[in-house]
PANU-873549 format. One record per residue (C-alpha): residue number from 1; residue in three letters; chain; x negated, z negated, y. Coordinates in Angstrom, 3 decimals. Example, Ala and Ser with C-alpha at 12.3 -4.5 7.8 and 13.67 -1.06 7.14 Angstrom:
R  num  residuo  cadena         X         Z         Y
R    1      ALA       A   -12.300    -7.800    -4.500
R    2      SER       A   -13.670    -7.140    -1.060
This chain:
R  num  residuo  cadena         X         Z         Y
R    1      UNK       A   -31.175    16.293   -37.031
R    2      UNK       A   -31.825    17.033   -33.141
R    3      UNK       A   -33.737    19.931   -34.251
R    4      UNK       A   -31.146    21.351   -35.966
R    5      UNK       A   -28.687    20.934   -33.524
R    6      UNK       A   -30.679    22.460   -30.872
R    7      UNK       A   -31.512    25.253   -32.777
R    8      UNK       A   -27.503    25.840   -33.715
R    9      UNK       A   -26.114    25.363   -30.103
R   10      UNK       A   -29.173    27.986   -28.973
R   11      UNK       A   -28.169    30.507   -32.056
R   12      UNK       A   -24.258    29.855   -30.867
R   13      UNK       A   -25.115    30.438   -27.046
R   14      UNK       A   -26.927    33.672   -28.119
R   15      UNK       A   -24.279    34.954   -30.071
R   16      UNK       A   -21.456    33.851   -27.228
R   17      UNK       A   -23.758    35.877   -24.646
R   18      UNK       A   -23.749    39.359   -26.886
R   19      UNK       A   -20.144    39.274   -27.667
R   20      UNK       A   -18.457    38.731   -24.051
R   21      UNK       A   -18.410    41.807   -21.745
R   22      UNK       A   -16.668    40.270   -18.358
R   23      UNK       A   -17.723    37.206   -16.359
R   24      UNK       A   -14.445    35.802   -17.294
R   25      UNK       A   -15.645    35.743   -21.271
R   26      UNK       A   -19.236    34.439   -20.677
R   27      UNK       A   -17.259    31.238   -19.220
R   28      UNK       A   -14.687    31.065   -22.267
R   29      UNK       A   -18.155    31.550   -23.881
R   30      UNK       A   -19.879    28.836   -22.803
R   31      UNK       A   -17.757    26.301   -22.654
R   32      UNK       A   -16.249    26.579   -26.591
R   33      UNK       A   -20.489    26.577   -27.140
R   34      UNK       A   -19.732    23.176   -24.960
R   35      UNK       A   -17.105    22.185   -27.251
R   36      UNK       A   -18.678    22.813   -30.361
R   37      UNK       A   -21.851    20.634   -29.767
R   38      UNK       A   -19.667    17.757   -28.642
R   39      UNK       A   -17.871    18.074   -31.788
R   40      UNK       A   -21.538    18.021   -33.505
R   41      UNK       A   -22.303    14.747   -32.484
């Protein structure tokens, strides 16, 4: 289960990373990749 969780939030971050194009978005980005593995567990 870990595995798969760490392997989601790391497929998520990388994903969050190509899509943003301003400092301002690679925050937004990171913290709904926050959000998303606290809703995981």
């Amino acid at each position: 289960m870990v595995r798969k969780l760490i392997t989601l939030v790391m497929i998520s971050t990388g994903l969050a990373l190509s899509a943003c194009n301003t400092v301002k978005g690679v925050g937004e980005d990171i913290k709904s990749v926050g959000e998303a593995g606290d809703r995981a567990t």
